[in-house]
C-alpha positions as CSV (number, residue, x, y, z in Angstrom):
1,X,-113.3,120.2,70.2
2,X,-113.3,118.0,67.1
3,X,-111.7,118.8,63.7
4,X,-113.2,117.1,60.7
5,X,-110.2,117.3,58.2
6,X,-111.4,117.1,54.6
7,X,-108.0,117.1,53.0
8,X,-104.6,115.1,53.6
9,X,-103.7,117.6,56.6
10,X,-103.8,121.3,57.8
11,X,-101.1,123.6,59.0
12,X,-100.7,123.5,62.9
13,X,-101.2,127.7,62.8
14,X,-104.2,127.5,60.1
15,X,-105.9,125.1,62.2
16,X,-105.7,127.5,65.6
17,X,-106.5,130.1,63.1
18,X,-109.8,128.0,62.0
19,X,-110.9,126.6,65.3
20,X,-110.8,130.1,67.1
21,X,-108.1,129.4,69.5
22,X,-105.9,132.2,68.2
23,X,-107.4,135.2,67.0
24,X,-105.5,135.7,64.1
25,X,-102.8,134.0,61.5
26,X,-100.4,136.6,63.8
27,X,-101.8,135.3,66.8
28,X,-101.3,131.6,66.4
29,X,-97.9,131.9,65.1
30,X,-97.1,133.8,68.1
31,X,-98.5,130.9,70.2
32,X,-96.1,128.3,68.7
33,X,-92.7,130.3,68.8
34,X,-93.8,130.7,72.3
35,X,-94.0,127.4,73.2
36,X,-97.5,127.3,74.4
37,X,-98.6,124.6,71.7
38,X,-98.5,121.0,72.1
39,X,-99.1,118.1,69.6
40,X,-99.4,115.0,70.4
41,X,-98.4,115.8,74.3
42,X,-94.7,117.1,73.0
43,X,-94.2,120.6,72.3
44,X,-94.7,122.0,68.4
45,X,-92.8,124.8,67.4
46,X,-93.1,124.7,63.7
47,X,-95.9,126.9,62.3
48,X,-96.2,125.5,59.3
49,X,-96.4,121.6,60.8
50,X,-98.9,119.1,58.7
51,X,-101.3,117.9,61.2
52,X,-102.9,114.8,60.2
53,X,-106.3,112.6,61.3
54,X,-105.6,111.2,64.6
55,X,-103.3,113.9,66.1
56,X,-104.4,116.0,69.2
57,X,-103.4,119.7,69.7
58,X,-103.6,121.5,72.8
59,X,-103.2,125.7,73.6
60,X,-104.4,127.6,75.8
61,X,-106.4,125.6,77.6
62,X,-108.4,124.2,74.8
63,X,-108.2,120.5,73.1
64,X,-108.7,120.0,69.1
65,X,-108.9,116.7,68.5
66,X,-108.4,116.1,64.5
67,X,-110.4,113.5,62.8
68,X,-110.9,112.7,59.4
69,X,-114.5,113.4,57.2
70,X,-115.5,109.6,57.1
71,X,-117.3,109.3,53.6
């Protein structure tokens, strides 16, 4: 899955949130306190961590690749 980010970065729980990984805000929270959310290959626990063009997230068993809107 890609990302098109259209602003300087997105919260790492907005973006599960957005790209229907989690459910819910609630939902992808849980997902990082748990663990089950890497960035970059290295496990993210902040909620609330700026993810940026180039970065790759992975949970459960999906891949968001974030890429910035080229204009």
């Amino acid at each position: 899955m890609t990302f098109e980010l259209d602003e300087d970065y997105i919260e790492l729980y907005k973006l599960l949130k957005v790209m229907g990984v989690a459910e819910s805000g609630a939902h992808a929270k849980m997902l990082i306190e748990e663990g089950q959310v890497r960035r970059n290959g290295e496990v993210e626990t902040r909620k609330r961590a700026k993810i940026v063009s180039g970065e790759k997230i992975e949970a459960c068993g999906e891949i968001i690749e974030v890429e910035a809107i080229s204009s």
